[in-house]
mmCIF file of the N, C-alpha and C atoms, coordinates in Angstrom:
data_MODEL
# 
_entry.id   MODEL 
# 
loop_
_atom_site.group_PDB 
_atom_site.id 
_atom_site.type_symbol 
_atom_site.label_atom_id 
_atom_site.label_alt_id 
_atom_site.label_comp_id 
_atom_site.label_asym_id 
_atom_site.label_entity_id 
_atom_site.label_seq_id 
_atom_site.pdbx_PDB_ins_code 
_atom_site.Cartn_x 
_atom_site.Cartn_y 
_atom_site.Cartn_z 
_atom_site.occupancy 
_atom_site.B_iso_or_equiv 
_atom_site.pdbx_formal_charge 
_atom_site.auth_seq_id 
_atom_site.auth_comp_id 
_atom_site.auth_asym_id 
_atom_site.auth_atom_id 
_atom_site.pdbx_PDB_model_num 
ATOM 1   N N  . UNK A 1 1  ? 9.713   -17.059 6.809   1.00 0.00 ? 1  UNK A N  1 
ATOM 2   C CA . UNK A 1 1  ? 8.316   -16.834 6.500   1.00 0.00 ? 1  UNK A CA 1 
ATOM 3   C C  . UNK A 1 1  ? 8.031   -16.993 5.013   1.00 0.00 ? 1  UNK A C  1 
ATOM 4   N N  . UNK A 1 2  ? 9.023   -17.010 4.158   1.00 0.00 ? 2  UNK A N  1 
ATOM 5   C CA . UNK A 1 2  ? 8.230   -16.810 2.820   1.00 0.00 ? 2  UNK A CA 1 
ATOM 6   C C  . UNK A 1 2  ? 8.622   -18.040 2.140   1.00 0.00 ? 2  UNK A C  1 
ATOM 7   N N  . UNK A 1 3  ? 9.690   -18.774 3.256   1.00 0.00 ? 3  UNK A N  1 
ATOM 8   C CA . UNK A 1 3  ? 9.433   -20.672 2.545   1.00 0.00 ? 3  UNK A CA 1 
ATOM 9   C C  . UNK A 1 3  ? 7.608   -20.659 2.884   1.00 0.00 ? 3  UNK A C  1 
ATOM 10  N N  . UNK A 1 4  ? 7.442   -20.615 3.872   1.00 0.00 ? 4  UNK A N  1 
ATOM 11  C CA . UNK A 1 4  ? 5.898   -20.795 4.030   1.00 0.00 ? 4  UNK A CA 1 
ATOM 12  C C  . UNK A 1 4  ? 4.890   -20.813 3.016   1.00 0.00 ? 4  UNK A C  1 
ATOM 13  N N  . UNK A 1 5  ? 5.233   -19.529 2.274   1.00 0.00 ? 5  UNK A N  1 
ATOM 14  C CA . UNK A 1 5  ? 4.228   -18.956 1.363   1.00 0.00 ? 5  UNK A CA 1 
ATOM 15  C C  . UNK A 1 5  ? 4.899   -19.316 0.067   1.00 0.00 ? 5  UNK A C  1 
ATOM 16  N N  . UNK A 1 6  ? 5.576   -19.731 -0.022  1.00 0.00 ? 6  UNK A N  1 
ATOM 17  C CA . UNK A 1 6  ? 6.621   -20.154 -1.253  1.00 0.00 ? 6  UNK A CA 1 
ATOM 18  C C  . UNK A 1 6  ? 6.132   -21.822 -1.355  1.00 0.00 ? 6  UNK A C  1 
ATOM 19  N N  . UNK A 1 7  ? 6.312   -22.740 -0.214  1.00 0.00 ? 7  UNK A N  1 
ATOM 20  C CA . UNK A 1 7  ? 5.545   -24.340 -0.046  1.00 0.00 ? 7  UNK A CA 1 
ATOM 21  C C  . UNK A 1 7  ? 4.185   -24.115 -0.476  1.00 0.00 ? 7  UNK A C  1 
ATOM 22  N N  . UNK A 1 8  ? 2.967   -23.210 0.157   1.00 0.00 ? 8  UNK A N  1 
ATOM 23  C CA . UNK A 1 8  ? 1.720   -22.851 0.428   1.00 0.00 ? 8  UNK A CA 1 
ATOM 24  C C  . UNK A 1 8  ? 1.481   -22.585 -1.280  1.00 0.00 ? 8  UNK A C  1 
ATOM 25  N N  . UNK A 1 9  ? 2.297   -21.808 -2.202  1.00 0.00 ? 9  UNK A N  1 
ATOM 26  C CA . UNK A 1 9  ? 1.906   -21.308 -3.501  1.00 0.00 ? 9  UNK A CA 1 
ATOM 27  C C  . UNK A 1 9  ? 2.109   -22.812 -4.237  1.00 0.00 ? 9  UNK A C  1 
ATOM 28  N N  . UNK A 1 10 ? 3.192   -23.770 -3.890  1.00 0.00 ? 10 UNK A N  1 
ATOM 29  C CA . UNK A 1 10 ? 3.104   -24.777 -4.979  1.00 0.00 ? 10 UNK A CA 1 
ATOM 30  C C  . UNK A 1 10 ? 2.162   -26.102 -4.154  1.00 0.00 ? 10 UNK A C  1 
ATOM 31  N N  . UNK A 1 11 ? 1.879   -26.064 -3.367  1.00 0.00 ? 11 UNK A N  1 
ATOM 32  C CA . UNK A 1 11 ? 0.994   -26.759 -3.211  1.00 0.00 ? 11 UNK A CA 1 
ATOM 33  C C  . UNK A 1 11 ? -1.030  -26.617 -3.779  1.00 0.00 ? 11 UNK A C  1 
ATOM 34  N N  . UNK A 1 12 ? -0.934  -25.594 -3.290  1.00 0.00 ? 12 UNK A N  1 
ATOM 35  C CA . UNK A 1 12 ? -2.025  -24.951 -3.997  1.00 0.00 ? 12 UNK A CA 1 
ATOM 36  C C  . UNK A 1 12 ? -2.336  -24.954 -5.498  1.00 0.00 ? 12 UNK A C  1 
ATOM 37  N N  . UNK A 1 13 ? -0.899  -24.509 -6.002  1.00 0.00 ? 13 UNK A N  1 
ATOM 38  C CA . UNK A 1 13 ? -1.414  -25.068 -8.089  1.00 0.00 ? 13 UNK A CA 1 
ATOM 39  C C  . UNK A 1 13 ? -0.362  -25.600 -8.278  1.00 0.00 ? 13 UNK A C  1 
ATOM 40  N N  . UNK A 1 14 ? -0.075  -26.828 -8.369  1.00 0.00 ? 14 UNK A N  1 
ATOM 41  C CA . UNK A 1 14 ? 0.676   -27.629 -8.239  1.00 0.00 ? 14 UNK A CA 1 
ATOM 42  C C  . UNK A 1 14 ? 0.887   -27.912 -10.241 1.00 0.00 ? 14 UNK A C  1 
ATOM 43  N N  . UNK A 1 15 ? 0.352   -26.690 -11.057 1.00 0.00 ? 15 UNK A N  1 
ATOM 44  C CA . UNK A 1 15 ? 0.299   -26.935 -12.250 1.00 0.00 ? 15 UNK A CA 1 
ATOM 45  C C  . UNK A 1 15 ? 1.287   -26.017 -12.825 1.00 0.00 ? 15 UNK A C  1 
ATOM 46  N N  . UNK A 1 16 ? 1.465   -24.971 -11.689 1.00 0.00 ? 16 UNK A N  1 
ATOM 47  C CA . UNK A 1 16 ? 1.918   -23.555 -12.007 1.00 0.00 ? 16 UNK A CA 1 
ATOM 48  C C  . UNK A 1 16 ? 3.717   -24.256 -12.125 1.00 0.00 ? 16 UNK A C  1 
ATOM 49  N N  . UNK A 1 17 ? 4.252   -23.848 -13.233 1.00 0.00 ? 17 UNK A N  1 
ATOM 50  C CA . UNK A 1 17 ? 5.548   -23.890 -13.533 1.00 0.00 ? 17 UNK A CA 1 
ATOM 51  C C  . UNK A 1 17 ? 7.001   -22.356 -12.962 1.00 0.00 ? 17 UNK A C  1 
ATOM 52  N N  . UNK A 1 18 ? 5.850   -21.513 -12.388 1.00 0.00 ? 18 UNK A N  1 
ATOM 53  C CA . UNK A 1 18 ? 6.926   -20.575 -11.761 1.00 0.00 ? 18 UNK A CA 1 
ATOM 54  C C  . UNK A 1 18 ? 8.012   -20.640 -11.107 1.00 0.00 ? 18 UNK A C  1 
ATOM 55  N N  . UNK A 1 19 ? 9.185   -20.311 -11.332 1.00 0.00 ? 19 UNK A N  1 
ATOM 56  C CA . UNK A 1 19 ? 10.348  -20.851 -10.585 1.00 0.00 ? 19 UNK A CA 1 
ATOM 57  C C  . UNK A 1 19 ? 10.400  -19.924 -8.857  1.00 0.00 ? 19 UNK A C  1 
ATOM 58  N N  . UNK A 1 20 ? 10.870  -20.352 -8.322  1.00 0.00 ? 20 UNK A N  1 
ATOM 59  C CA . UNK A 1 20 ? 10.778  -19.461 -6.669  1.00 0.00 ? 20 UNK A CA 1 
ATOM 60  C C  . UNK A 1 20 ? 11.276  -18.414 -6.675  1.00 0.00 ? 20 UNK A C  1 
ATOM 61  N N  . UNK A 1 21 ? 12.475  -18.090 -7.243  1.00 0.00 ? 21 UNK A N  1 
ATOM 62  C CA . UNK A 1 21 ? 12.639  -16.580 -7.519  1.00 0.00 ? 21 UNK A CA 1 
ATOM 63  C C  . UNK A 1 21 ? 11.751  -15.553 -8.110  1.00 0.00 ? 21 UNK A C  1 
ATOM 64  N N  . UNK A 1 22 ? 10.982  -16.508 -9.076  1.00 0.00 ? 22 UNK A N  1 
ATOM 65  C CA . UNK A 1 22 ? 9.494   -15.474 -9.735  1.00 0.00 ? 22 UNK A CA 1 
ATOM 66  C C  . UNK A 1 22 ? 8.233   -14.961 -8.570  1.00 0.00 ? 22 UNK A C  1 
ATOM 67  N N  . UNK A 1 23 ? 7.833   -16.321 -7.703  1.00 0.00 ? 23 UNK A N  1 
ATOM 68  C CA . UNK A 1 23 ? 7.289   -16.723 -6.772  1.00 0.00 ? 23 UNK A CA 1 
ATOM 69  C C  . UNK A 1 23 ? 7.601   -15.099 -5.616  1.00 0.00 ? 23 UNK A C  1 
ATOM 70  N N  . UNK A 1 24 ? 8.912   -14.744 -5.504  1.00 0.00 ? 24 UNK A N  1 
ATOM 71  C CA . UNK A 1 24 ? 9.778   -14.362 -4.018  1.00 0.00 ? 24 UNK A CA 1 
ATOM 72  C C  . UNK A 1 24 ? 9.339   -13.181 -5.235  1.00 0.00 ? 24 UNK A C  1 
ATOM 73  N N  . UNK A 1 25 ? 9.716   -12.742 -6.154  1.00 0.00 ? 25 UNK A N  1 
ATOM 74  C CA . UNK A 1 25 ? 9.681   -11.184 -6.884  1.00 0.00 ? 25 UNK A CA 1 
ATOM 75  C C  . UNK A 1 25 ? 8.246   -10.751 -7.052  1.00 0.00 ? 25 UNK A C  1 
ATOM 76  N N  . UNK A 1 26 ? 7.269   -11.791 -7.353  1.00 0.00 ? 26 UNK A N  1 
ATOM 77  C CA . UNK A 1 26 ? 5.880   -11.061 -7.234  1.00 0.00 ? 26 UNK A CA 1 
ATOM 78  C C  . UNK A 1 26 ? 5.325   -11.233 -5.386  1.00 0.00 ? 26 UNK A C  1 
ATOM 79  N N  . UNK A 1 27 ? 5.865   -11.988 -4.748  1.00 0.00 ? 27 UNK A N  1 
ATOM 80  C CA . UNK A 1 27 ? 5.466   -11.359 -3.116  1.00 0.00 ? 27 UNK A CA 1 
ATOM 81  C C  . UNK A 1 27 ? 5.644   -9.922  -2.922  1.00 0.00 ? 27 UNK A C  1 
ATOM 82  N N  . UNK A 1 28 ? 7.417   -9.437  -3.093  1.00 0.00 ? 28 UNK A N  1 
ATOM 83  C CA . UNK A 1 28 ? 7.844   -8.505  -2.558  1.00 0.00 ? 28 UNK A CA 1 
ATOM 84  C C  . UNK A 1 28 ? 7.063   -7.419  -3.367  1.00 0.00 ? 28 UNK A C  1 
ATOM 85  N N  . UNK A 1 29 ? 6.530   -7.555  -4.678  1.00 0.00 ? 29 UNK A N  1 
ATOM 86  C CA . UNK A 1 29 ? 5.912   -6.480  -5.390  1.00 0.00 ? 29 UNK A CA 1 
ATOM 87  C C  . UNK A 1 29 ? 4.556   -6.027  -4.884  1.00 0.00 ? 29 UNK A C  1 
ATOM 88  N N  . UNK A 1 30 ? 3.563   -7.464  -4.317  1.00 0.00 ? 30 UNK A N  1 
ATOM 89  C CA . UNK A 1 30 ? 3.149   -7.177  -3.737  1.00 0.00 ? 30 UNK A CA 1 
ATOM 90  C C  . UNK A 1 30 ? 2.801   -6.522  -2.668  1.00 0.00 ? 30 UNK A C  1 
ATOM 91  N N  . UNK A 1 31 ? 4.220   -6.247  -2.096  1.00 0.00 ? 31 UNK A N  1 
ATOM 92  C CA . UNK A 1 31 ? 4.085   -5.813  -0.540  1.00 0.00 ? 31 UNK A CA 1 
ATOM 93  C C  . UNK A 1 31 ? 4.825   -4.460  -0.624  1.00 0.00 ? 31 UNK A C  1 
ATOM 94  N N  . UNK A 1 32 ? 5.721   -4.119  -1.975  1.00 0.00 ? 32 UNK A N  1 
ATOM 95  C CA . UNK A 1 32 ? 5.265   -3.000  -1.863  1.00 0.00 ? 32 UNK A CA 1 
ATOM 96  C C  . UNK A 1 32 ? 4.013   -1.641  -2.029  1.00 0.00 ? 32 UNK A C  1 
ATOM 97  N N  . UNK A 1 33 ? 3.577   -2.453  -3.178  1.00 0.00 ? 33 UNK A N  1 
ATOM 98  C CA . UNK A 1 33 ? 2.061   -2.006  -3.415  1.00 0.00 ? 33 UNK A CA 1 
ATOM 99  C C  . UNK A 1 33 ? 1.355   -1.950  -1.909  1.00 0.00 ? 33 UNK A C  1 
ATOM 100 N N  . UNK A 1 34 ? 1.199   -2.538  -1.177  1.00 0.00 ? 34 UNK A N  1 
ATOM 101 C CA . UNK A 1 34 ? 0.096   -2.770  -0.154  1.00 0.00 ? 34 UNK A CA 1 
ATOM 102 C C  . UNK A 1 34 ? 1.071   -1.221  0.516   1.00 0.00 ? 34 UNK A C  1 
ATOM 103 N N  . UNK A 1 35 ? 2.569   -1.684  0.419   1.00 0.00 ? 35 UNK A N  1 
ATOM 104 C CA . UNK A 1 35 ? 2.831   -0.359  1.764   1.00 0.00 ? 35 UNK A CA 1 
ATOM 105 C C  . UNK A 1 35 ? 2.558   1.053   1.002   1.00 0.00 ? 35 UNK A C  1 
ATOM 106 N N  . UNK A 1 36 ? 2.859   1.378   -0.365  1.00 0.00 ? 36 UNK A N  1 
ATOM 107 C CA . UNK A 1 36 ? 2.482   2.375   -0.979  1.00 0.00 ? 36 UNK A CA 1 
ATOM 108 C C  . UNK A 1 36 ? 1.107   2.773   -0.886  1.00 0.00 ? 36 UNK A C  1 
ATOM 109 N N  . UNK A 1 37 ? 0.262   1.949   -1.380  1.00 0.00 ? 37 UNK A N  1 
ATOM 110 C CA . UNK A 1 37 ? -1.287  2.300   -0.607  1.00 0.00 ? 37 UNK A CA 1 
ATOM 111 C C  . UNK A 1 37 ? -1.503  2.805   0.740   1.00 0.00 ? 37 UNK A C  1 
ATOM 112 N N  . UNK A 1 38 ? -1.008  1.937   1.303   1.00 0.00 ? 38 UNK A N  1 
ATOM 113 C CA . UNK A 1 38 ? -1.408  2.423   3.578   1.00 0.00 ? 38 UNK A CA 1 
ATOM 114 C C  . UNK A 1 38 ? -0.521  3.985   3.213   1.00 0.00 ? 38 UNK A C  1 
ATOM 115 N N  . UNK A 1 39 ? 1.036   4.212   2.796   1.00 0.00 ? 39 UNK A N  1 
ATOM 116 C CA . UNK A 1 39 ? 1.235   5.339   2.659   1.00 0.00 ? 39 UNK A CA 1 
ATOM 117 C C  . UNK A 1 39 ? 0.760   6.331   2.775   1.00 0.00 ? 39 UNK A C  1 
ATOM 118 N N  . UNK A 1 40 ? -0.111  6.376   1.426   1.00 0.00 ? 40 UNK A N  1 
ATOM 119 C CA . UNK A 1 40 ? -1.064  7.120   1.052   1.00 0.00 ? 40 UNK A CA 1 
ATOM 120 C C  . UNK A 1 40 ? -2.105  7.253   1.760   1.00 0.00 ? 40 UNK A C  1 
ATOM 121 N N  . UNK A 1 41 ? -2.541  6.835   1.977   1.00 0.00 ? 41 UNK A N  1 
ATOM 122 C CA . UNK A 1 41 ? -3.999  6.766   3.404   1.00 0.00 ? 41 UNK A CA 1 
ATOM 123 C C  . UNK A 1 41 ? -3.362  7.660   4.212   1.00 0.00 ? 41 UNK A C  1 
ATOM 124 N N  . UNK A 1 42 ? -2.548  8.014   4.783   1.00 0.00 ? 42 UNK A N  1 
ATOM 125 C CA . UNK A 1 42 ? -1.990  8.602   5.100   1.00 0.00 ? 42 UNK A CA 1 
ATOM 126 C C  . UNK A 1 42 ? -1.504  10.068  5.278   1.00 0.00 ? 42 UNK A C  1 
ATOM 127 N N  . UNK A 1 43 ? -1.973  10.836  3.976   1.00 0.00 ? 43 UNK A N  1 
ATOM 128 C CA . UNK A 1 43 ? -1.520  11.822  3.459   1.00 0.00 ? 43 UNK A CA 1 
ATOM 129 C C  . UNK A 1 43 ? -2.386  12.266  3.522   1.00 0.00 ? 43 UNK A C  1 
ATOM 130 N N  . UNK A 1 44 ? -2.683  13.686  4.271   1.00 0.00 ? 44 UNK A N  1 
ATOM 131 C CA . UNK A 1 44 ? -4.427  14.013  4.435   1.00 0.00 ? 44 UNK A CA 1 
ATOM 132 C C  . UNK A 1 44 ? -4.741  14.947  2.632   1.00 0.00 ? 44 UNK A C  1 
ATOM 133 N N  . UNK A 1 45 ? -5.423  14.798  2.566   1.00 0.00 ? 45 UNK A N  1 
ATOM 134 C CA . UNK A 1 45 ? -6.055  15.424  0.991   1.00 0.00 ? 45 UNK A CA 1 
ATOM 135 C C  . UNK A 1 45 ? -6.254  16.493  1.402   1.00 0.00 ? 45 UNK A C  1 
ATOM 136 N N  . UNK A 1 46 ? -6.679  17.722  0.494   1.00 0.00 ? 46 UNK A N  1 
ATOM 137 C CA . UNK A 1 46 ? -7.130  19.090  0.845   1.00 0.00 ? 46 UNK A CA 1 
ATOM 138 C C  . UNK A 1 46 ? -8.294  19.179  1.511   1.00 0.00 ? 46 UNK A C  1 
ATOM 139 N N  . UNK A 1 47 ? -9.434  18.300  1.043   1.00 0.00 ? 47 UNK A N  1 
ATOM 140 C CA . UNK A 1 47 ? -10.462 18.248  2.177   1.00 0.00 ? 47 UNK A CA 1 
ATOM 141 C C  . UNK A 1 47 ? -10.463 17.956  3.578   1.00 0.00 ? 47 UNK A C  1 
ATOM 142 N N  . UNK A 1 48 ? -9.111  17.689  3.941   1.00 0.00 ? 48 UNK A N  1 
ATOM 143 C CA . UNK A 1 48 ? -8.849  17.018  5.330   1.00 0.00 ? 48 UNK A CA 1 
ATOM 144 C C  . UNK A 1 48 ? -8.094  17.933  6.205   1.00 0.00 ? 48 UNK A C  1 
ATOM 145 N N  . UNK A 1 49 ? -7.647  19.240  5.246   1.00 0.00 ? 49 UNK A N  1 
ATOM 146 C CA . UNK A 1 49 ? -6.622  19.861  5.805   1.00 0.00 ? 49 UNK A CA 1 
ATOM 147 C C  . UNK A 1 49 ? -7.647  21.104  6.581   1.00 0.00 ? 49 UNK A C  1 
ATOM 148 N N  . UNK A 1 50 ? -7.015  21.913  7.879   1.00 0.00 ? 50 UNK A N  1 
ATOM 149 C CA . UNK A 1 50 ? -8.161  22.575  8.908   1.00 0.00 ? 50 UNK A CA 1 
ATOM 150 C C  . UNK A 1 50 ? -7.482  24.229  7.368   1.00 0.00 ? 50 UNK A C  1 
ATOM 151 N N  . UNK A 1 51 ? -8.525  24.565  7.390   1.00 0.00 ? 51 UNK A N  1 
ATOM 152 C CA . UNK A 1 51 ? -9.159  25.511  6.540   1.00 0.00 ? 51 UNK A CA 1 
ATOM 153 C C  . UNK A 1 51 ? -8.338  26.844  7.315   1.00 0.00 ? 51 UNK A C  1 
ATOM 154 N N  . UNK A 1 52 ? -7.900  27.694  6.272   1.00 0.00 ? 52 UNK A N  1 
ATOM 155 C CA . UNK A 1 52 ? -7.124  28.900  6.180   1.00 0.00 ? 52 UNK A CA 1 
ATOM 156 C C  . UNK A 1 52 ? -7.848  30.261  6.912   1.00 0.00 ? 52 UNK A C  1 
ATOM 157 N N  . UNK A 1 53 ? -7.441  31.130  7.621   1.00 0.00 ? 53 UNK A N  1 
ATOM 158 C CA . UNK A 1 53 ? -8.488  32.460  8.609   1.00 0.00 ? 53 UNK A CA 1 
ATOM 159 C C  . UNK A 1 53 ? -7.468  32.969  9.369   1.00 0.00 ? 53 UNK A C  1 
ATOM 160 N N  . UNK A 1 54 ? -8.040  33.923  9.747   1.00 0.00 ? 54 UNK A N  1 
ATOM 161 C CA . UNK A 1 54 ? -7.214  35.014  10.696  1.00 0.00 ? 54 UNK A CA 1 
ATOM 162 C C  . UNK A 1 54 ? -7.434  34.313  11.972  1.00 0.00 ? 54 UNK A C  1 
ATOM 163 N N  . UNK A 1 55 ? -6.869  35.210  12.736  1.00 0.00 ? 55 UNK A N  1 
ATOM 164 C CA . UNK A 1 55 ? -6.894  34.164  13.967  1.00 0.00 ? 55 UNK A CA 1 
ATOM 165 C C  . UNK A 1 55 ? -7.664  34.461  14.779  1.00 0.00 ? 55 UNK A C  1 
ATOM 166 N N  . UNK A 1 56 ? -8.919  35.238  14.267  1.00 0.00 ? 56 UNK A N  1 
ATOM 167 C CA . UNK A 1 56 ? -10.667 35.081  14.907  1.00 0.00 ? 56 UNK A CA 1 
ATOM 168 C C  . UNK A 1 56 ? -11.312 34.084  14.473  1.00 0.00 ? 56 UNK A C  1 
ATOM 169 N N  . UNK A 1 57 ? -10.640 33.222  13.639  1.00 0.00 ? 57 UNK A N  1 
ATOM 170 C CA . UNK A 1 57 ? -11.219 32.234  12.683  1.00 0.00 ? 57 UNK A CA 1 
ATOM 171 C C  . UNK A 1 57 ? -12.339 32.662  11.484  1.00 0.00 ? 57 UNK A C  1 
ATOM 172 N N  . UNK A 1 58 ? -12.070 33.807  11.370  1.00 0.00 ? 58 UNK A N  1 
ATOM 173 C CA . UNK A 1 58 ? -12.923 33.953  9.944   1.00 0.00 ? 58 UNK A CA 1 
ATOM 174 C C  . UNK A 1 58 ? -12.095 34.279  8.605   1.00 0.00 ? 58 UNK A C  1 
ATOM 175 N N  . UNK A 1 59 ? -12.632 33.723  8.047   1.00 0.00 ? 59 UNK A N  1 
ATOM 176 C CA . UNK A 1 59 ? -11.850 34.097  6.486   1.00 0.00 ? 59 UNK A CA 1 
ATOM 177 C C  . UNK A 1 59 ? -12.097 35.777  5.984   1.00 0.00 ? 59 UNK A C  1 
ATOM 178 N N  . UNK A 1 60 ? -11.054 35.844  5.214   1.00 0.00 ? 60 UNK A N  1 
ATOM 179 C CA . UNK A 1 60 ? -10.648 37.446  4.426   1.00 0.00 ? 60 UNK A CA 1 
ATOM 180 C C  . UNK A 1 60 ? -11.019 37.710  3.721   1.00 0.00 ? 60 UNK A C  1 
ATOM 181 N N  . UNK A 1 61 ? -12.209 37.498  3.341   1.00 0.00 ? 61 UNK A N  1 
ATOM 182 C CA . UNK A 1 61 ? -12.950 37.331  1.777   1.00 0.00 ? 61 UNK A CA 1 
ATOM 183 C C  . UNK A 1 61 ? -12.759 38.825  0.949   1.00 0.00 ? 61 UNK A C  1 
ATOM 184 N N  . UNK A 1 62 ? -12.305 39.995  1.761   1.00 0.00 ? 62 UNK A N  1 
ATOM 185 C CA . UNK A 1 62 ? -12.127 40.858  1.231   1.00 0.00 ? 62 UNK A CA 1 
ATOM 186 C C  . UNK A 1 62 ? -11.857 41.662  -0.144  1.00 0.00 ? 62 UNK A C  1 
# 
């Protein structure tokens, strides 16, 4: 798959002097970024989390 995108990048700028190993190191950087992002989506935030109470469901404001 990444001859694909490796042919597909020098055809496209056929000006660009990057060697394929540069080519193959900014894919994979890319793709970890993308999985670190979805990661994160992932991770519910404090606004997402079900809210703290006794188990009448009311809070202790006491």
């Amino acid at each position: 798959n990444s001859l694909i995108f490796l042919e597909y990048t020098k055809i496209s700028n056929p000006a660009d002097t990057a060697s394929e190993a540069s080519i193959r190191h900014a894919m994979s950087n890319y793709v970890a970024v993308q999985k670190f992002k979805n990661r994160l989506c992932q991770i519910p935030t404090p606004s997402q989390l079900p809210e703290e109470g006794n188990e009448d469901g009311e809070d202790n404001d006491n």
